[in-house]
Structure formats: structure tokens, C-alpha cells
C-alpha positions in Angstrom: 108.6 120.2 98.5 109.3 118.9 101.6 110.1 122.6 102.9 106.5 123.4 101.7 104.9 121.3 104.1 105.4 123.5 107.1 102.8 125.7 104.8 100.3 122.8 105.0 96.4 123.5 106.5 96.3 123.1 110.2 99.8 123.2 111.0 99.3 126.7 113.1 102.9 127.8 111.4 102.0 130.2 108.7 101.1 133.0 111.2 103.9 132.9 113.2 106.2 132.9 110.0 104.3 136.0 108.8 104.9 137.6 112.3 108.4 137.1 112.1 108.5 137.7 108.2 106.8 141.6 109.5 109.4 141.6 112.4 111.7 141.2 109.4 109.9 144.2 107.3 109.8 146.4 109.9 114.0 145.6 110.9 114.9 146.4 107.0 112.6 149.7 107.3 114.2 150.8 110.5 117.8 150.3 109.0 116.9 152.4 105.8 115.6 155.1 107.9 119.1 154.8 109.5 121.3 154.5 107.1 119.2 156.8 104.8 117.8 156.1 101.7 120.6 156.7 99.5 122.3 153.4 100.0 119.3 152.1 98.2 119.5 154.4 95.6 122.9 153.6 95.3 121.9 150.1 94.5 119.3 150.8 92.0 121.8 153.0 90.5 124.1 149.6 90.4 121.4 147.6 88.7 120.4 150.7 85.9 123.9 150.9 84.9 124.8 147.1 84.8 121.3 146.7 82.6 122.3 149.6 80.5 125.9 148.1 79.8 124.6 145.3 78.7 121.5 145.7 76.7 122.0 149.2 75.7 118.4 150.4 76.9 117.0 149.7 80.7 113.3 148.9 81.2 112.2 149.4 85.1 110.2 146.6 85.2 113.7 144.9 85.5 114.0 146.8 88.7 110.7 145.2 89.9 111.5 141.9 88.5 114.6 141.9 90.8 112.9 143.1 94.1 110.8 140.1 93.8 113.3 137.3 93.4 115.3 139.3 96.4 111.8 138.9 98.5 111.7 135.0 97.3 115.1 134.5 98.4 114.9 136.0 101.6 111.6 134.3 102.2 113.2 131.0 101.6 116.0 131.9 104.0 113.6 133.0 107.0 111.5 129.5 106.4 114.8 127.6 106.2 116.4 129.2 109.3 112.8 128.6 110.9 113.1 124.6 110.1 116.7 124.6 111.3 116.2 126.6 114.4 113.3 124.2 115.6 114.8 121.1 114.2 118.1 121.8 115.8 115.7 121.5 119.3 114.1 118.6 117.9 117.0 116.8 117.4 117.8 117.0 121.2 114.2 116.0 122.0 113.6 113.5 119.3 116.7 112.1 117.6 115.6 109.6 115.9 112.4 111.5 114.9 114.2 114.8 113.5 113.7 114.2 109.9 109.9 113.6 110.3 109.5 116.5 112.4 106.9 118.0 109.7 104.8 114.7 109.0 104.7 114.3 112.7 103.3 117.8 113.5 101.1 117.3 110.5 99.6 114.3 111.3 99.5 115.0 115.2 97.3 118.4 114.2 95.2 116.6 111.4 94.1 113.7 113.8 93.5 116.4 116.7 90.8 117.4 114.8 89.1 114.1 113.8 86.0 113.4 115.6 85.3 111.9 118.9 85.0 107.9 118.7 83.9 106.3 121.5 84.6 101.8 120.8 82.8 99.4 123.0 83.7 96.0 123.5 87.3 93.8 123.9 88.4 90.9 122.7 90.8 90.9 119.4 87.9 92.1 117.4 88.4 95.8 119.2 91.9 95.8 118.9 91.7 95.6 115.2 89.0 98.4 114.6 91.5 100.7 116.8 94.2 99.3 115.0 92.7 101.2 111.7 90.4 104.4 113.5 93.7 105.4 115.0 95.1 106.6 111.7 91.6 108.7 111.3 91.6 110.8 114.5 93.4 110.4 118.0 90.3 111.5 119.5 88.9 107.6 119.9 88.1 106.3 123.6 88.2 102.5 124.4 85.7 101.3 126.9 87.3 97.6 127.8 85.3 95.1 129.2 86.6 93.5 132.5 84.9 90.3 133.0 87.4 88.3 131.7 88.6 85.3 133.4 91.3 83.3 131.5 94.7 82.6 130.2 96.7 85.1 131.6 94.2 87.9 132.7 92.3 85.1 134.9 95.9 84.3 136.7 96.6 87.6 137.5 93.3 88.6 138.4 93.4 86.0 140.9 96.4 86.6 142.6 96.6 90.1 142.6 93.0 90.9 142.6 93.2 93.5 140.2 90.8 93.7 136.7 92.3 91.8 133.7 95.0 93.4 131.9 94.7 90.9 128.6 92.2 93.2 126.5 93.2 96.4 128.1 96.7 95.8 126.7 95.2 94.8 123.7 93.8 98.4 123.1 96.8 100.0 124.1 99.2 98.4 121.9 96.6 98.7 118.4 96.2 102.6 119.3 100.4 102.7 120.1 102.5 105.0 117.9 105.7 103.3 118.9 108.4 101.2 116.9 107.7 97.8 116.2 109.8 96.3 118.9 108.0 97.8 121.8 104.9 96.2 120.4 106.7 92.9 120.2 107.6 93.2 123.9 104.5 93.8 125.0 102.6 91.2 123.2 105.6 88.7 124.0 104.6 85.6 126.4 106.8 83.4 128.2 107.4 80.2 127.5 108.6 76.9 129.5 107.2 75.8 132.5 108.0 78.5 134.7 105.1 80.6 137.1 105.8 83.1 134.2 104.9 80.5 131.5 101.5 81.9 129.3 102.1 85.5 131.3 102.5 88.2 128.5 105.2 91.0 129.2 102.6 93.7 128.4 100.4 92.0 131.6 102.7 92.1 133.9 103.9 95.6 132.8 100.2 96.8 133.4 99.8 94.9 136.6 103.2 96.4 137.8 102.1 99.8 136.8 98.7 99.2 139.4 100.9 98.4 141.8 103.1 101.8 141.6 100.4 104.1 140.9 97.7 101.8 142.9 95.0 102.8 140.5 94.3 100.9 137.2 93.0 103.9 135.3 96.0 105.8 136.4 98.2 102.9 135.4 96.8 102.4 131.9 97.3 106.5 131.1 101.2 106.3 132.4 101.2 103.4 130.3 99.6 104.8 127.3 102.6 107.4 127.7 105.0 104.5 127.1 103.8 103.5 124.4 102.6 107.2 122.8 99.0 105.7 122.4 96.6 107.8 120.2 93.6 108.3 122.8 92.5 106.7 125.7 92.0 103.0 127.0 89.6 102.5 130.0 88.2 99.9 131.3 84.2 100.3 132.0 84.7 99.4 135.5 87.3 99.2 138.0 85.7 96.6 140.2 85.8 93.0 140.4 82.9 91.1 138.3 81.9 87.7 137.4 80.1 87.3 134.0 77.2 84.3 134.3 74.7 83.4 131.4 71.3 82.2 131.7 70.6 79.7 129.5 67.2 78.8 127.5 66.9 75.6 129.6 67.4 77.5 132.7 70.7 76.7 133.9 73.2 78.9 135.2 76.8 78.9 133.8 79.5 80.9 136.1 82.7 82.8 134.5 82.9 84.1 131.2 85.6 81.5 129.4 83.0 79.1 130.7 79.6 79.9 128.7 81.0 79.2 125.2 82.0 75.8 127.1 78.7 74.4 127.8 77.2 74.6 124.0 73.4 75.6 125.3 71.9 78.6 123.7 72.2 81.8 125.8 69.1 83.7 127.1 70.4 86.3 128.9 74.0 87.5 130.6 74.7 89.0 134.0 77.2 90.8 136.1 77.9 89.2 139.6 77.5 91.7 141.6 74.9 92.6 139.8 75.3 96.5 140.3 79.3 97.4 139.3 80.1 101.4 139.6 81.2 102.7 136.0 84.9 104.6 135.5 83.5 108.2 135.0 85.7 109.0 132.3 84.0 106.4 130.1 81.2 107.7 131.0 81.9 111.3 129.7 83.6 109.8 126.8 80.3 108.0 126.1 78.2 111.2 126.4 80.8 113.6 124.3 81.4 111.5 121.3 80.5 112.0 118.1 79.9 108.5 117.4 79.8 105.4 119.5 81.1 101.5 117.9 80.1 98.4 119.4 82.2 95.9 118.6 83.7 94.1 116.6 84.0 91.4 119.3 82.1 88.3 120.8 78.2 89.4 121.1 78.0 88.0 125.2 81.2 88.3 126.8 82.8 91.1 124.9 80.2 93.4 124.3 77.2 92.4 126.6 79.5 93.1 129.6 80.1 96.8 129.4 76.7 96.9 129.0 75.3 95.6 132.3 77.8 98.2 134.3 75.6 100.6 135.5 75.0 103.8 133.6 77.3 103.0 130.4 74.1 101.5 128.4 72.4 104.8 130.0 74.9 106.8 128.9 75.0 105.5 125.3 71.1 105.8 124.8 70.9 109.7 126.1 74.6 110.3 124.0 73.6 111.9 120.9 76.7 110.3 118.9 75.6 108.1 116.1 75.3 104.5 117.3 76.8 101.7 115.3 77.2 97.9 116.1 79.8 96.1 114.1 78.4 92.9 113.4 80.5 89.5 113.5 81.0 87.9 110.1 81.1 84.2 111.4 78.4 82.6 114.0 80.6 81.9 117.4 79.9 78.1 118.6 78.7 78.3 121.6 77.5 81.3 121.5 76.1 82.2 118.6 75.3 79.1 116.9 72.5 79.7 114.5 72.0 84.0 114.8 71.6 86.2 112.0 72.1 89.8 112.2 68.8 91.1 113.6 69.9 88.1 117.0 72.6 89.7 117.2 71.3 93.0 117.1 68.2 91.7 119.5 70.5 90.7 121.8 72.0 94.0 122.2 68.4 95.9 122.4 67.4 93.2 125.1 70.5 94.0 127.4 70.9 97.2 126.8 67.7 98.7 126.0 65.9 100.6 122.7 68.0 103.8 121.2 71.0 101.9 121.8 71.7 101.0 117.9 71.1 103.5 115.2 72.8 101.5 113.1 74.6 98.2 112.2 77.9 97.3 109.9 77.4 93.8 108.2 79.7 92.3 105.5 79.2 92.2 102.2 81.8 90.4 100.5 81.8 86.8 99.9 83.4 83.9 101.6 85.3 81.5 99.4 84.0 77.8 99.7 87.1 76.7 101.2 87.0 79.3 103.9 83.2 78.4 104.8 84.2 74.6 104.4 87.2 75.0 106.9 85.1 77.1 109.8 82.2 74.6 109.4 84.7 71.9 110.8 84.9 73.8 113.6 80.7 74.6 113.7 80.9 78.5 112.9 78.8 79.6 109.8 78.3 83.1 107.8 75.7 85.4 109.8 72.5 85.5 107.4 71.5 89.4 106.8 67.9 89.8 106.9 67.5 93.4 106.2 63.7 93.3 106.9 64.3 91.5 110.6 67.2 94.5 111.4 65.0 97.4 110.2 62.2 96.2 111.9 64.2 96.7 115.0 64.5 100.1 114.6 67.8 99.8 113.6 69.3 100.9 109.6 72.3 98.8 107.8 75.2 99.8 105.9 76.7 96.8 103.7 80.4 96.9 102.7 83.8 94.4 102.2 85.3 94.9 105.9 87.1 91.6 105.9 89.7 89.6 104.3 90.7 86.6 104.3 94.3 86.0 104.5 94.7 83.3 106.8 91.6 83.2 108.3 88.2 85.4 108.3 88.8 88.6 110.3 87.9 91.9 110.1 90.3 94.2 108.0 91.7 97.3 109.7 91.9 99.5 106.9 88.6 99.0 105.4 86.6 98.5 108.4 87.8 102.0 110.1 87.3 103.9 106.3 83.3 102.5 106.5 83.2 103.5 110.0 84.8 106.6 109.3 82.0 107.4 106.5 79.1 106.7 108.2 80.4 108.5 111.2 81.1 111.4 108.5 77.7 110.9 106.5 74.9 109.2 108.2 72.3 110.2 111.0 70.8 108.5 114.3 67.5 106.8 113.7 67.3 106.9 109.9 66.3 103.4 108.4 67.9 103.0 105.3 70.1 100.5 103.6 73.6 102.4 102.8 75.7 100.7 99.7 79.4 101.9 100.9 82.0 101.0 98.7 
């Protein structure tokens, strides 16, 4: 069986066996036109004689019968000296690899031809969408926001004035086809109290990769080489920003770890400066895709960001992909304290104008007590879905289980990139209707 599977769909090896399977033909009909056709008459003569012996009578379907298992056998022989002849180059190339060779060229061909998914967003919420779309199509793009300002990100971007790295690497390890330990290494952060203490290795990788290349789009694709990522990372711009909120009462907050600080409900966020130049390749992954995700991610200073970089909102509204936000399952304090789905979904619309949702993702499946009980402690609630508020937007729904709830409440890879992957598959812009997935 596993022979078979160079015979699979899509695996652009059938029609060069059957050229070298005619090369074959036309070698055995040059060699009896050589050696004249009595030699095969000679062993027809063989087989009538042998048959006769034993059976006493000779039926020439026997003949037939014979000639076939002969053309069986020597097609197994071509496909198996095929499989050896590339694997022996394989094994040079690929050692470790060799006996996968098939499912690897399967799977690279299969996921060539998925569509073209363009993911908006950052945060851990993006990472673990691409962390399940990856094993759907290779064709996915991640637009990465840049305005963030902590932890580790914040301390390099400070004294190398370069964009964060944190949610860019992030991207690039949940889209990584690697072995486990690379991934360890590059989510790995050092401990003590050392100037590399709360640095991750992956961060300082990316930040040494700037400095090589001295372009940060350039460094995340030698990267992405590294770590043999399925697709394309980018951030949505390669300049320096500051994300501020504008709060209800009017008051200013500066830096994006600080809004979620101050507890005050948000109005609207900005980029300082206010106009940032886009990276052009996420703008042409924006305006090829088949389908374009928001989120999964913090509603102001994951998503919102890429947003105010000018031309990406532009470039979402004119794409004619199907446009789906993933909504949060939990209410963020201090940030979204109180929303349900249409705020959310409001909030996008205001920032980054109508057209720009065709539809949203909400969860479906309950949340145990004990789960609700433990995030209220810490002031996050389920998002209310009022159907009637969301379509009123101009914006459908699809319900479905996307979560689970392990440790905590977080999005599950695997069911959240099958939904995603149906309504991509199924489902058209601007049609406002509630979809059951299950």
C-alpha cells in the first residue's frame, strides 16, 4: 500500500511513470525487431508445451493470462526502481526524512493547492488559528501587528529600535514544520537575573536576523526557512508606532500594555504617528486571498492595530475574499468589560470602516460553572451573542464548538481552523444568515 501512494491525486508522478513505462514499451519493441520475433515464439512454444505436459490439452487464454502477470510484474519493478532511485537522492538530502518521502510530497502538493488565507491580528489567539489552518493549505499569510510594547518585544524594541519580534515569532513557530525541539528553542526564555533574563531565544534569533539581512521582512522569510514555515509571516508595517486609546471620559492612555491598565472603557484607538506605510506584500496578500480572518486575538491592541496602518483596512474592504472575524469567547477586563458580540463587531466597523466583516465566528458550546466561576475572579465573563444586534450590522454569524477547555478557555486549533475552513469552503460575502456548523 504504501507503494501505491506515489499513484495518489496530485502527486504529478503518474505521467512521468507512464513516460518511462512507454520508454520501456518502445526498448522491448526495438529489441524484438532485433533479435527477431522468433525468440518470442520460442517462448510461447515453452509455455504450450509445459501446459500441454501437464494438463493434457492447452487453452490460449493461458497464454494471455501469463502476458498480464509478466506486465504486472514488470510494472511493479519500474515503480519500485522509481522509489528507490529517488529515495536513494532523498536519503542524501533528507536523511532523516527518507521513509516519509511519499507523505511529504503528498501533503506538500495537497496543501499547495488549498486556498489563499490571509489572518489578521497577533497575540496568542493568532498563533493558535495558524497553529490548525496550517494543516489545511500552506497558502495562509500572517499580517502581525507591531504595536507592541512589552515583556521582551518592548526591551528590544527599545534598544535596538527595531519592530517587536514577540508575536512575529509567535506566527512563525505555530505555521513551523520542524521537530519539536526547534520549537522548544525558540519559545525558550532565559531565566536568572541576567540582561538576557525574560528575553526568548526565538527574539533574539529574529532580532539577530535584522541585523544580518538589515531588513525585518527579509529576516522573518530567512527565518521562516529555519524553521520550514508553511506560508508567510509579515508584519503590517515596518515602522515604528505607538498604540494610544481614547477613552469615554476623554483621557488619553499612551502604549499598548498600558490601556488594559487603566480599567476605563475604550472609545477609540490610534497609531502614533498617525499615518504608518504598510509592508506591500501584506497588502497583496490582502487583495489575493480567498478569504481574510480577523483574529482570534484582543479586539484593541491585536486586531485594531493593523487596522489603522494605512491601506490594510483599504485593502480588506476592496479584497473580494470572504471576511470573517473570530470573536473572543471571554470579555477582556480592561478592555472589553461588558461587550457582546455585535461591540465587538462595532468596534471593528468603527476603525476600519463598513464591508470590512462579512461574517463573524462566535462559540457555541457551553462553559462549565466552574470555568465561568474561576474567570469571574479575575472580572472576564462569556460574550452575550445577540444575533439580531450582529445582523443588523450588516454582518451574518456562524455558531460552532471552537474551544475547549483543558486548563483554561482557549480557542481549539483543530476545530477552530475545520469551521474556518468550511465557511471559507461554503459560504459567500454579504449573505446574512445564521450558519449551524457542526
Amino acid at each position: 500500500m504504501h507503494l501505491l501512494k506515489w499513484l495518489y491525486p496530485g502527486m504529478k508522478f503518474k505521467r512521468w511513470f507512464l513516460l518511462f513505462a512507454a520508454g520501456v514499451m518502445l526498448v522491448s519493441l526495438g529489441l524484438a525487431l532485433v533479435f527477431n520475433y522468433k525468440y518470442l515464439d520460442a517462448i510461447e512454444e515453452a509455455i504450450f508445451q509445459a501446459v500441454y505436459l501437464w494438463k493434457g490439452t492447452y487453452d490460449y487464454s493461458i497464454t494471455t493470462f501469463i502476458g498480464i502477470l509478466v506486465v504486472i510484474f514488470g510494472i511493479v519493478l519500474m515503480l519500485a526502481a522509481t522509489r528507490y532511485t529517488i529515495r536513494s537522492v532523498i536519503m542524501v538530502l533528507l536523511p532523516d526524512n527518507s521513509e516519509r518521502l511519499v507523505d511529504i510530497i503528498y501533503e506538500k502538493r495537497r496543501l499547495g493547492k488549498g486556498p489563499n488565507v490571509a489572518v489578521v491580528g497577533g497575540g496568542h489567539g493568532l498563533s493558535v488559528l495558524l497553529r490548525g489552518i496550517k494543516a489545511a493549505t500552506s497558502n495562509v499569510t500572517a499580517v502581525v501587528t507591531v504595536a507592541d510594547d512589552g515583556g521582551s518585544s518592548g526591551r528590544l524594541r527599545e534598544e535596538f529600535g527595531i519592530i517587536p519580534p514577540g508575536d512575529l515569532r509567535n506566527c512563525l513557530v505555530a505555521l513551523a514544520d520542524t521537530e519539536p525541539l526547534m520549537e522548544k528553542l525558540f519559545q525558550y526564555r532565559f531565566k536568572g537575573k541576567s540582561e538576557l533574563a525574560g528575553h526568548s531565544f526565538g527574539n533574539l534569533f529574529i532580532a539577530a536576523m535584522n541585523e544580518v539581512t538589515g531588513d525585518m521582512e527579509q529576516a522573518l522569510q530567512e527565518s521562516s526557512k529555519v524553521l520550514a514555515v508553511k506560508g508567510q509571516v509579515l508584519p503590517a508595517s515596518k515602522d515604528h508606532v505607538r498604540l494610544d486609546a481614547i477613552m469615554e471620559d476623554g483621557t488619553v492612555v499612551e502604549g499598548e500594555s498600558q490601556i488594559p491598565e487603566v480599567h476605563k472603557k475604550i472609545h477609540r484607538v490610534r497609531l502614533f504617528p498617525e499615518h504608518v506605510q504598510p509592508v506591500q506584500s501584506a497588502l497583496d496578500a490582502l487583495k489575493n486571498a480567498d478569504a481574510i480572518i480577523l483574529g482570534p486575538g484582543s479586539l484593541y491592541t491585536s486586531i485594531m492595530p493593523n487596522l489603522l496602518v494605512d491601506g490594510v483596512a483599504e485593502a480588506i474592504r476592496k479584497s473580494k475574499a470572504v471576511k470573517i472575524y473570530i470573536c473572543n469567547v471571554m470579555s477582556q477586563p480592561g478592555e472589553t468589560d461588558g461587550y457582546t458580540a455585535s461591540m465587538h463587531a462595532k468596534a471593528i466597523i468603527d476603525h476600519g470602516g463598513k464591508e470590512i466583516i462579512d461574517y463573524m465566528l462566535v462559540n457555541d458550546s457551553p462553559i462549565s460553572p466552574d470555568m465561568q466561576d474561576y474567570y469571574a475572579k479575575k472580572g472576564a465573563y462569556p460574550v452575550e451573542v445577540d444575533e439580531a444586534a450582529i445582523n443588523a450590522l450588516g454582518v451574518g454569524f456562524v455558531k460552532a464548538d471552537i474551544i475547549n477547555e483543558q486548563e483554561l478557555i482557549r480557542h481549539d486549533p483543530d476545530k477552530l481552523s475545520k469551521t474556518v475552513m468550511n465557511m471559507v469552503y461554503h459560504l459567500q460575502p454579504s449573505a446574512l444568515k445564521k450558519y449551524e456548523i457542526k
